[in-house]
N, C-alpha and C positions, 0 to 999 in steps of 0.2 A: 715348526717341523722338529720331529728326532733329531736329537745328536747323534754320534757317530756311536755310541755306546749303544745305540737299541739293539743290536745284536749279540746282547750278551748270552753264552751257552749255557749260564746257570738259571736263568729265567724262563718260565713260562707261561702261557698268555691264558686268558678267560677265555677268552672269547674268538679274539682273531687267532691265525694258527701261528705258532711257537718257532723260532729257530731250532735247526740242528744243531744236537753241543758238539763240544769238538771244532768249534771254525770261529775265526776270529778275526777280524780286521775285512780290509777289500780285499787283498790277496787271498784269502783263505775262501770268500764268495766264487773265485774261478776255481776252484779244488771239481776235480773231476764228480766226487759225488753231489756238491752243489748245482753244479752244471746241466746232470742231468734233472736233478731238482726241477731247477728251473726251467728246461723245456718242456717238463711235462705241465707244471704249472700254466705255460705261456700254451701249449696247446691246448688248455683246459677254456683259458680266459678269451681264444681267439674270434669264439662267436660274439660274445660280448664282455665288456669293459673299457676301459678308461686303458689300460695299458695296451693293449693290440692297436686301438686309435693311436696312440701316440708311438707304436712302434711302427704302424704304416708310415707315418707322417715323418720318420724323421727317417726313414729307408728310402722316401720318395723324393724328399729335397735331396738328403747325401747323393742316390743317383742321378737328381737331374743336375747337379751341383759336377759332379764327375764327369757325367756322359759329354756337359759343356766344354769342360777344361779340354777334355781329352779330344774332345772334336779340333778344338781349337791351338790342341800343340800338334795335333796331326796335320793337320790344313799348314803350320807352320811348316811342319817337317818336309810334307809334299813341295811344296811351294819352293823350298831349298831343291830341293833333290831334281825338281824341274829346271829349276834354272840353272844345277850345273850342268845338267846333258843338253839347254839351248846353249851356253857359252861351251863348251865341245863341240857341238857342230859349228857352232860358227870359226872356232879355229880349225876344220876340219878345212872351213871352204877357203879360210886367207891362207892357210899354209899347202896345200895339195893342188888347188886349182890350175897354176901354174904349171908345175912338171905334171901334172897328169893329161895338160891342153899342149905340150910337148911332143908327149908319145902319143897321144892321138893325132897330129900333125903324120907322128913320122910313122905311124900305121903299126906301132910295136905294140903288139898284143902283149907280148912278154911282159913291160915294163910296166904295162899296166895293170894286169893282173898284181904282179907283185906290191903296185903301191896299193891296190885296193886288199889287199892282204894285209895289206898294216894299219888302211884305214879299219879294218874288222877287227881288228886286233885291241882299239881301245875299246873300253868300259861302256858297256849299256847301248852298243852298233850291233845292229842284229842283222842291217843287209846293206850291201853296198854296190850303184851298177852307172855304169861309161854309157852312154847312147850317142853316135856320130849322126852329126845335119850335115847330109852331104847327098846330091844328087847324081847317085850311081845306085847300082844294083849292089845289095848286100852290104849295107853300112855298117860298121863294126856297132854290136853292140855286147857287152861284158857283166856280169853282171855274177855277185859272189855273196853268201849268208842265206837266210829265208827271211826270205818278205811276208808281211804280218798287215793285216786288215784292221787290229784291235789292238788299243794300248801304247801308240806308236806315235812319234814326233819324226814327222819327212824334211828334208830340205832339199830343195833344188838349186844346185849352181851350175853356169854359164861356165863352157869350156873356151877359151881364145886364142888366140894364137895372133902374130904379128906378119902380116902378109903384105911385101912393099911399102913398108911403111903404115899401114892398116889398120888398127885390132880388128879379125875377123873373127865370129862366133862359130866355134866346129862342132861342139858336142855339148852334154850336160851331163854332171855329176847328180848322180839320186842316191840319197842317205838318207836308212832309216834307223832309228835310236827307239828301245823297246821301254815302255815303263812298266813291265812285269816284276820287273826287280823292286821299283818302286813302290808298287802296290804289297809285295808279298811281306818289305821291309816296314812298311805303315801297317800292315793289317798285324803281326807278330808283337809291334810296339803298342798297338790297343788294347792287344787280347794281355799284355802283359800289365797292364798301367790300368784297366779293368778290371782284373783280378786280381792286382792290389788295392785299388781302392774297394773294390768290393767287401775282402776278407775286412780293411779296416772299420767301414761303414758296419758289417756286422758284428763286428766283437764290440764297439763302442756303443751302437742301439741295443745290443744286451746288456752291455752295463748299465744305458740310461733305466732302462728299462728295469734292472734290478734294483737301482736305487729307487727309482719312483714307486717300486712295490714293497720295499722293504721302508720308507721313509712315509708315504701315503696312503696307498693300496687297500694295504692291508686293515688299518684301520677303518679305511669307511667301509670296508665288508664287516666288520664287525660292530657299527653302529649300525647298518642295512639290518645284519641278524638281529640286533636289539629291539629296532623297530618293530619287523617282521614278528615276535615272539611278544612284545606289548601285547598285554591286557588289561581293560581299566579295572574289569571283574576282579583282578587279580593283580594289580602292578607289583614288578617284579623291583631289588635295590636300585639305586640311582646307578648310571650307566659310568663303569670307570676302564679305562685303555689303561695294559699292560706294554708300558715303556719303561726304560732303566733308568734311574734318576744317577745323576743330577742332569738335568735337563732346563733347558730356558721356555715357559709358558708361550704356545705360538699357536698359531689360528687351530687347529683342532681341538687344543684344549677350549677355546672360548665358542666352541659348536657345541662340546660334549657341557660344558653349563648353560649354555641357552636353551638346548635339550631337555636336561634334567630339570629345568626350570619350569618348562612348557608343560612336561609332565607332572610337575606338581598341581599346576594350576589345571590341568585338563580334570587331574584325580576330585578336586571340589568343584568343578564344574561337572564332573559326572553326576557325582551325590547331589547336585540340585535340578539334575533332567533326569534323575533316576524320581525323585519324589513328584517331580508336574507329569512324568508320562505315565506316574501310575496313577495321577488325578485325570490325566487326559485321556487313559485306555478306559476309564468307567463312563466317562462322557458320551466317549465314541461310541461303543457297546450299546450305548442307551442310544446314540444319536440313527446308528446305522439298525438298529431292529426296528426303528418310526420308517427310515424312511425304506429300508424292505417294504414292511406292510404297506407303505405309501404308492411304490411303485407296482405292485404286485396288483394291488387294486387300480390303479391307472392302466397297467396294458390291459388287466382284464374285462376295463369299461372300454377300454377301446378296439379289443379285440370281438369284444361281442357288436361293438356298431357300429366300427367298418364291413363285417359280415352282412350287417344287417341295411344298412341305406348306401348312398353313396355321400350326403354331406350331411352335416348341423346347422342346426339353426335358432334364435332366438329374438322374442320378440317382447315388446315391452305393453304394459296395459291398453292402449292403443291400438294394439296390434301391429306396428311397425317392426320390419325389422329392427334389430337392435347388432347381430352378433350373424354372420356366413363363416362356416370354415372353410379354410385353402382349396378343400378340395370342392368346390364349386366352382371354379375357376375352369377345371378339365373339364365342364360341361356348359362353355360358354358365357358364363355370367362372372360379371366384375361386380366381387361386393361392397365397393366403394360405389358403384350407383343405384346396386339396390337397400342396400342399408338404407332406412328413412321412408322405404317405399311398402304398400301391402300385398299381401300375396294375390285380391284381387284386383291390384292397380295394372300387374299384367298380363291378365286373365284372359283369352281369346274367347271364351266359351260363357262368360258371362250374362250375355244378352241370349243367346239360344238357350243355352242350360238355368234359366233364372231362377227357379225353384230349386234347383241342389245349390245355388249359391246362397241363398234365401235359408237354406237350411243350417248351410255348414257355418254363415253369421249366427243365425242363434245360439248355435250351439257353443263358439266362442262366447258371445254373452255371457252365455250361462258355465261359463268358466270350467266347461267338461272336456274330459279328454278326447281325440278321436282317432282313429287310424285307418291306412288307406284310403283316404280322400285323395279322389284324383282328377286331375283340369290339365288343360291346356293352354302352353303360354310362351312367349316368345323369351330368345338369349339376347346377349347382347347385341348381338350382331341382325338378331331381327331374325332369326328358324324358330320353328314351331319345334316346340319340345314336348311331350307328354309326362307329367311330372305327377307321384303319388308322395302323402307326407302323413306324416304320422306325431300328431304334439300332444302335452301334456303341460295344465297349467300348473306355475309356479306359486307356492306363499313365502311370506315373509314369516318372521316366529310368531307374530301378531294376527295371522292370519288375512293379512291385505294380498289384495290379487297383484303379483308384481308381472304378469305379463306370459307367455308359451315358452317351452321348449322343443325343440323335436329333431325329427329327420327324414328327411326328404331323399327319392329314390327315383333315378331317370328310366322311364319307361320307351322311350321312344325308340329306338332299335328293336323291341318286343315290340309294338304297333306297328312300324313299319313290316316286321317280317310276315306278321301275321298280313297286314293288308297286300304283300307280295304272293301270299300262300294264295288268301281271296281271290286275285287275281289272275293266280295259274291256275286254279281248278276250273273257275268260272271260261277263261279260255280255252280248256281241256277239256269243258263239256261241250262247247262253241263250237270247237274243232271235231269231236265226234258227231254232232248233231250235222254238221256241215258234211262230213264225207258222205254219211247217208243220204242226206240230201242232194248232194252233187251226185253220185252213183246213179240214182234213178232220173233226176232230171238230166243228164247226158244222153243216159237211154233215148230221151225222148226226144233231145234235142237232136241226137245224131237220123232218127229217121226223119223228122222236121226238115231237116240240111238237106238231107239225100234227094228226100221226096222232092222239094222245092226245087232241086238243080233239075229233076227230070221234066218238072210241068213247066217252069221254065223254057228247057231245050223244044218242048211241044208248044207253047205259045208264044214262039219269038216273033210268029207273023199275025200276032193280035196284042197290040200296043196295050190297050186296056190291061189286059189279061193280064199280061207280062208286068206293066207296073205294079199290079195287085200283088204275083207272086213276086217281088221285088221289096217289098212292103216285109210280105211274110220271112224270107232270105234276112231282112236286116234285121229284124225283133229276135227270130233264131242266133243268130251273131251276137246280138246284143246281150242274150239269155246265159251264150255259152262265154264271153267275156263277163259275166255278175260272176256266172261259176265258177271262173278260173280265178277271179278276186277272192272268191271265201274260199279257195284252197291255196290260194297263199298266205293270205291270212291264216286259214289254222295250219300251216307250213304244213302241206299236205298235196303241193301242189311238184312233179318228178323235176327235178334239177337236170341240169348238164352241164355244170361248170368246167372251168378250164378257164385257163391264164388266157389276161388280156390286156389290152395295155388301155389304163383308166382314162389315160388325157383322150387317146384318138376317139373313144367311146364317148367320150363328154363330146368332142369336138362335133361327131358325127351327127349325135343326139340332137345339137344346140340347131341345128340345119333344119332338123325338122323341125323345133317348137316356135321357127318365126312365123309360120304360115297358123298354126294353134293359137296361138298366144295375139299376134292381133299386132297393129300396128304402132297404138300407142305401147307397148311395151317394149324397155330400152333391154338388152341383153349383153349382159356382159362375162365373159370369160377369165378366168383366172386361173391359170394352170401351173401346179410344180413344176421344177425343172427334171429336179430329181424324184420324182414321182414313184413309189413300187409299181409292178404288176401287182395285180388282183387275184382271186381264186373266185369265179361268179362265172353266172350264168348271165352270157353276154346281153341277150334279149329279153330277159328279166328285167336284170339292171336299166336297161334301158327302159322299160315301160316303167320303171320306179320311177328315175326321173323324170318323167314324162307327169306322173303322178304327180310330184313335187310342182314341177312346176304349173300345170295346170294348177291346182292349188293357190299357190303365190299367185298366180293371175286372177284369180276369184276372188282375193284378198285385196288387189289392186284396181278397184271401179273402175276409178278416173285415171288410170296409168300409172305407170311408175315403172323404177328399175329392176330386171330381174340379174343374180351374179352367181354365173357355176364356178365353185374353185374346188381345188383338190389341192392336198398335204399328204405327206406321212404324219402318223400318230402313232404313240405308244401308250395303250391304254393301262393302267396301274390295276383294274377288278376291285376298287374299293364299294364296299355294299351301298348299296343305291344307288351308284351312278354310275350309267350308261350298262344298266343290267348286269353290273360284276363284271363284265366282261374283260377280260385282259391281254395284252398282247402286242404285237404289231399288226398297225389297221392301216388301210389306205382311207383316206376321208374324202370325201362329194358332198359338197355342201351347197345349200340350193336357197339361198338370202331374197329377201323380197323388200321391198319398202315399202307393206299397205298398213294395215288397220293394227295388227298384232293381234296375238290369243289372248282370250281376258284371262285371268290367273285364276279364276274360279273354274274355267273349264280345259286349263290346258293339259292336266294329268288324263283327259277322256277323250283328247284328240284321236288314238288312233282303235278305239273302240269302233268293234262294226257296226252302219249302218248310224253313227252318233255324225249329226252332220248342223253346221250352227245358219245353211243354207232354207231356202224357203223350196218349199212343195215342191216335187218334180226336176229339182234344178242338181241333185246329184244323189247317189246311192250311200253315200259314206262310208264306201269302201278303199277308195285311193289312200290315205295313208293308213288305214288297215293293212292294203294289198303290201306297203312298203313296210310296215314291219315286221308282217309275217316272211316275205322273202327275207328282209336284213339276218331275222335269227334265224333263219332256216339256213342262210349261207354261213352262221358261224359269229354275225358281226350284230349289228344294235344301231339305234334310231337315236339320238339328240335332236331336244327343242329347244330354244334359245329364244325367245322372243321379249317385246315389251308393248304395251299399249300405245298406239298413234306413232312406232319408230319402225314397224314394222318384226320379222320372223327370220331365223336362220333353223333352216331342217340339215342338220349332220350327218349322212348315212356312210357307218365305219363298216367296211368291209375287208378279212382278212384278207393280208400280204399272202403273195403266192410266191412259195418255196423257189422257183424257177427265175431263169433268169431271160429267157427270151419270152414275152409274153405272145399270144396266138391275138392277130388283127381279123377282127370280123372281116369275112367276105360278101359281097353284093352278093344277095337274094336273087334265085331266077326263079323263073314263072315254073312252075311244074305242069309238065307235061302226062296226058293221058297216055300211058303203060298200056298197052295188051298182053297177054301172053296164055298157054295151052294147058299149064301144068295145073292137079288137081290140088286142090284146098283142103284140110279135117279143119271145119268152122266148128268151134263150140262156143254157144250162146245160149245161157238160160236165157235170155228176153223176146219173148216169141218177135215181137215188133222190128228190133235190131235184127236176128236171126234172120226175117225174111229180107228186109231190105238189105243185109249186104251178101245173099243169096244172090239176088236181083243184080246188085251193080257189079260181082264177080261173073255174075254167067255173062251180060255186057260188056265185060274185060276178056273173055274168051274163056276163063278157065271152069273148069269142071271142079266142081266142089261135094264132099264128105260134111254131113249134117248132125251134130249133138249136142244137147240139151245139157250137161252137166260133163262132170270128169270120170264118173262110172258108165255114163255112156262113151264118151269117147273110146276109155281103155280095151272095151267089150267090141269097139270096133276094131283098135290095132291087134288086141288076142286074135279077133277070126281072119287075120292078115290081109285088111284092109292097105290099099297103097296109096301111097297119097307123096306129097313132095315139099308141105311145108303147114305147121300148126300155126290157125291165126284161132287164137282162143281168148277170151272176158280173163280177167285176174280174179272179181269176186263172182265167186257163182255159189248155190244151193248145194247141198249135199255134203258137206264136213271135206271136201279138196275144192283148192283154189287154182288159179291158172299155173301157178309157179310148181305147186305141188305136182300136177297134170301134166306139164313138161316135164319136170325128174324123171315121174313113172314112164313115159313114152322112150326119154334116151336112154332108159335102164335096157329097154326093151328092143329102138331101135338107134342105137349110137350115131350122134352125128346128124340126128333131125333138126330141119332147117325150125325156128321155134321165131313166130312175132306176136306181141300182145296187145290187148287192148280192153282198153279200163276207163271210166269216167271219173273214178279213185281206185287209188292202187294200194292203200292202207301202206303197209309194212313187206308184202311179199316181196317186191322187187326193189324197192328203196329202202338204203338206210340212211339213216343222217342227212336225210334231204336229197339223194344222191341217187341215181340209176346204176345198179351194178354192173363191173364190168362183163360187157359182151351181151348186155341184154337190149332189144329194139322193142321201143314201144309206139303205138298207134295212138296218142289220147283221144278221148271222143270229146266234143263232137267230131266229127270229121267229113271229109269230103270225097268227092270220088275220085280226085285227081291225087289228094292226098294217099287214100287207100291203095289205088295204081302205085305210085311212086316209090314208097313202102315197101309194097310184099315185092317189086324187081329189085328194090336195094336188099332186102332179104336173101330172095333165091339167088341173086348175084353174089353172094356170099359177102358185099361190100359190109366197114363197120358202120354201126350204127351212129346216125349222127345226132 
């Protein structure tokens, strides 16, 4: 360290800052203009340095160093100042107790007050009070000073007196001694003994404080700036401190040479990284332009053939794999077990396609290239994949055939959409061919029905007769149930859904298919607990299962178990499975334990009229019928089966928003309606037109006759009356029934309107659904049916 000379005023410094001349010694460091000096310095340095640290640090010991002491002679001083006000009262109580248990004896208030005056009278008594024990009314009690709740030492003494000989107890002395005085006499000694050591603790941390900046400080800021201002480009002379000699060599001197030393050796260690970094920048230069162009051409081979396939491949003279990139992996194949293998080792299409295979071998023979070649072939996991690849053979510089290149592109999501495309138009032609076809054959069926209930009614007393028309009755039934299957199948058949609760429906269902289904068949239920409601059409749904299970019994010759369960589902709508459909489903699942679907025919199970039954033994429309409702309700069909373990049929039908689901009610017999009111029947089908002419004039009412909706209207213009339109939905002439009601409420607000259709196309349905407030008739229909009908009409009841 500095001598005490380093403040000399004729000296001044390079680098670190200089004394002021003029000042000399340590005495001369407190001279008011040093002083201010150096507080401004110390508030310069206060965010950072070496001295604010070590002026905290020795401000914090000095006061914890005080605050102790002084705690500690105050606690003495208390400690004193207590114990002379306890030895005061206690000669309070040996010397006064006496005459003051005297004159409370002799009942002298006088005497007493005056001695309790002089008890008041010593040091640090703030109250003083006589209370007489004696049983009389109005005991003397005395009492002189203020009584004090805070701060305060009590004493109680026993007053006595000598009675016959006795000591008897008569009163007691209460004295109370204040330590106000105490405290205010300790608190004035702190604040004084605190504020001496305070001022001392800072005038001596300013001296530390001055000498450690004037003896160290200061210097290492001015080795900091030497650093700081280094240049190897440039080094500046060897780094030398302005101290006043004579001086004794001491650790700073032996920093500022290991310094200058460091920096000599850095200055030739520069000039030999100055010559390799200019050998090593022309390296570099040369190394980073290769691998530019290197990478430049790598993203742009791989930017054009990830565009272009979805993986690589390569293969060795042989034809083996040799080489799968990563990305074959996203499309179910692991190239550790096709490596070794040929691309026709898992070729599906081999044996039926055998001439393109035939071909595309030759053409690897003949060592040519090909592109889009496409097969089909299974992943790892055993799915048919549709794969196209594109190779090109490799040579060596020799021109030896070293094996393929190429890349290969998954086609399968493109075949699959396409054969979903196949299969919705091909059922969109199905579904229009069918409405036409049901449209006319209801016609026929409904005057079939009609006719048959009358001949019927006239040959109830000719047995023969009556079994024949009996015959005819069930073929007609039979015809108009073929038809309601191909209109749910092309979901074309009018809904009435509404919440229902799925288990009691299953429950109810399961009652009917023991007496169907036959004795060998075991039945078992399996019901949620938590189960949703549904959104369906009660009696739909039911003839679906119905479907199902018949089904499963067909499937099961020689018996077996049949099992209804139901679940919630949450369908995800991933493509291909369960028709995209997504949501929340309630599921009825309908398991069998017969034969299974063979896997060659189970994507055609619910094709119409596709049946794997012999002649005459079913229509193959029951799972038709169950698909077409399933998507008409909103929900989707699952099949699940396996060969010899038997078939699990799925049908997911949307969750209904509601929370109290609607319980089907018992069916009653419908009863024959008459009634007076007249009818506007419009019916292009002469055939239908007369017969239900016929069975309303039978019901009692008077009916209005036309042929299309330009007839009708031509009838309400010439103000025809009438009481209620039962009019066809599709008729001839560019208006439809739906249209034909508008034009009539335009005309006559409030007319009672019932329809009837054997299809109803799009007029009155959407979405599978009957709009609200509309009543419809389907045909075929009956006469009790038609009865029943147009009174729930004209009774303004809703339609159910």
């Amino acid at each position: 360290m500095a001598n005490a000379g380093d403040d000399d005023p004729k000296r001044s410094r390079a680098i670190a800052p200089a004394a002021k001349p003029g000042l000399t010694g340590i005495g001369a460091a407190l001279a008011p203009p040093m002083f201010a000096s150096l507080l401004l310095r110390l508030f310069k340095w206060w965010s950072s340095g070496v001295g604010p640290r070590l002026l905290a640090a020795v401000l914090l010991f000095s006061s914890l160093v005080t605050l102790t002491l002084t705690a500690l002679q105050l606690y003495l001083d208390y400690d004193r100042e207590v114990g002379l006000i306890e030895t005061r009262l206690d000669e309070i109580g040996r010397s006064t107790t006496g005459s003051l248990g005297e004159s409370l004896w002799n009942l002298d208030q006088t005497q007493l007050k005056l001695q309790l005056d002089g008890i008041l009278r010593l040091p640090d008594i703030r109250a003083a009070e006589v209370r007489e024990i004696a049983d009389r009314p109005n005991p003397i009690r005395l009492a002189i000073g203020e009584p004090s709740t805070r701060s305060v030492v009590t004493r109680d003494y026993p007053l006595k007196t000598n009675v016959q000989g006795n000591m008897r107890e008569i009163g007691v002395l209460h004295v109370e001694a204040t330590l106000s005085d105490v405290y205010q006499h300790l608190l004035n000694r702190a604040l004084v003994i605190l504020a001496s050591q305070a001022a001392k603790t800072f005038l001596v941390s300013l001296f530390i404080i001055y000498m450690f900046h004037l003896l160290v400080t200061r210097h290492l800021v001015a080795i900091a700036e030497f650093v700081s201002k280094y240049s190897l480009a440039r080094p500046p002379p060897p780094l030398r401190l302005e101290r006043r000699p004579p001086y004794e060599a001491d650790e700073l001197d032996k920093v500022i040479e290991a310094f200058n030393a460091m920096c000599t050796n850095l200055q030739h260690a520069y000039g030999e990284l100055r010559e390799a970094n200019a050998n090593l920048e022309r390296d570099l230069t040369i190394r980073r332009r290769a691998e530019a162009d290197a990478r430049a051409s790598e993203e742009r081979f791989r930017d054009y053939a990830e565009t272009a396939s979805d993986w690589f491949w390569e293969t060795g003279p042989d034809h083996r794999f040799t080489y799968l990139s990563d990305r074959v992996v996203a499309f179910g194949m692991d190239p550790k077990v096709r490596i070794g293998t040929r691309r026709i080792d898992t070729a599906l299409d081999r044996e039926t396609e055998a001439e393109k295979w035939r071909a595309h071998l030759a053409m690897l023979d003949r060592h040519e290239p090909f592109r889009k070649f496409e097969y089909r072939g299974r992943d790892t996991k055993g799915r048919m994949h549709h794969f196209s690849v594109n190779g090109k053979p490799v040579f060596d510089a020799d021109g030896s055939f070293m094996g393929y290149r190429g890349s290969a592109t998954d086609l399968t999501a493109q075949h699959e959409t396409e054969e979903r495309l196949r299969q919705s138009q091909k059922m969109d032609a199905i579904g229009h061919l069918t409405g036409g076809v049901a449209h006319d054959f209801n016609n026929v069926l409904t005057v079939i029905t009609g006719t048959i209930e009358i001949i019927r009614e006239e040959l109830a007393d000719k047995p023969e007769l009556s079994a024949i028309a009996q015959l005819i009755d069930d073929a007609a039934a039979r015809g108009a149930e073929i038809t309601s299957q191909l209109l749910t199948f092309a979901r074309r058949q009018p809904l009435e859904p509404r919440e229902i609760d799925v288990n009691a429906l299953v429950v109810e269902t399961a009652k009917l298919l023991k007496p169907i289904l036959g004795e060998h068949i075991e039945i078992e239920i399996r019901l949620a607990d938590d189960a949703w409601s549904a959104m369906a059409d009660p009696s739909q749904l039911s003839s679906a299962i119905v479907n199902l299970a018949v089904n499963a019994r067909d499937a099961m010759p020689g018996g077996g178990k049949l099992t209804l369960e139901t679940a919630n589902r949450e369908l995800e709508g991933t493509a291909g499975d369960n028709d995209g459909v997504r949501g929340a489903f309630v599921m009825i699942a309908v398991s069998d334990t017969g034969h299974g679907i063979p896997a060659d025919i189970r994507e055609r199970v619910f094709e119409p009229f596709f049946t794997t039954k012999g002649v005459g033994r079913g229509t193959g429309l029951g799972l038709s019928m169950v698909y077409g409702f399933a998507r008409q309700t909103g929900g989707t069909v699952a099949v699940e089966s396996e060969e010899g373990r038997g078939t699990v049929m799925q049908l997911f039908l949307p969750r209904s928003k509601g929370e109290a689901p609607a319980r089907a009610t018992p069916v009653q017999a419908l009863v024959t309606a008459r009634g007076h009111e007249t009818i506007l029947v419009v019916e292009d089908d002469p055939l239908v037109q007369g017969y239900v002419i016929a069975q309303l004039g039978s019901l009692g009412y008077r009916t209005l006759v036309a042929g299309d909706g330009a007839s009708a209207l031509a009838l309400v213009d010439q103000g025809a009356k009438f009481d209620l339109l039962f009019t066809d939905i599709i008729m001839p002439g560019g208006m439809n029934g739906r249209e034909l009601a508008d034009a009539v409420r335009i005309r006559r607000p409030g007319v009672k309107v019932l329809y009837t259709s054997g299809y109803t196309d799009n007029a009155i349905i959407h979405e599978g659904h009957l709009d609200p407030g509309v009543a419809l008739l389907s045909k075929p229909y009956r006469k009790s049916e038609l009865s029943e009908k147009i009174r729930e009409v004209l009774a303004g009841e809703p339609p159910a």
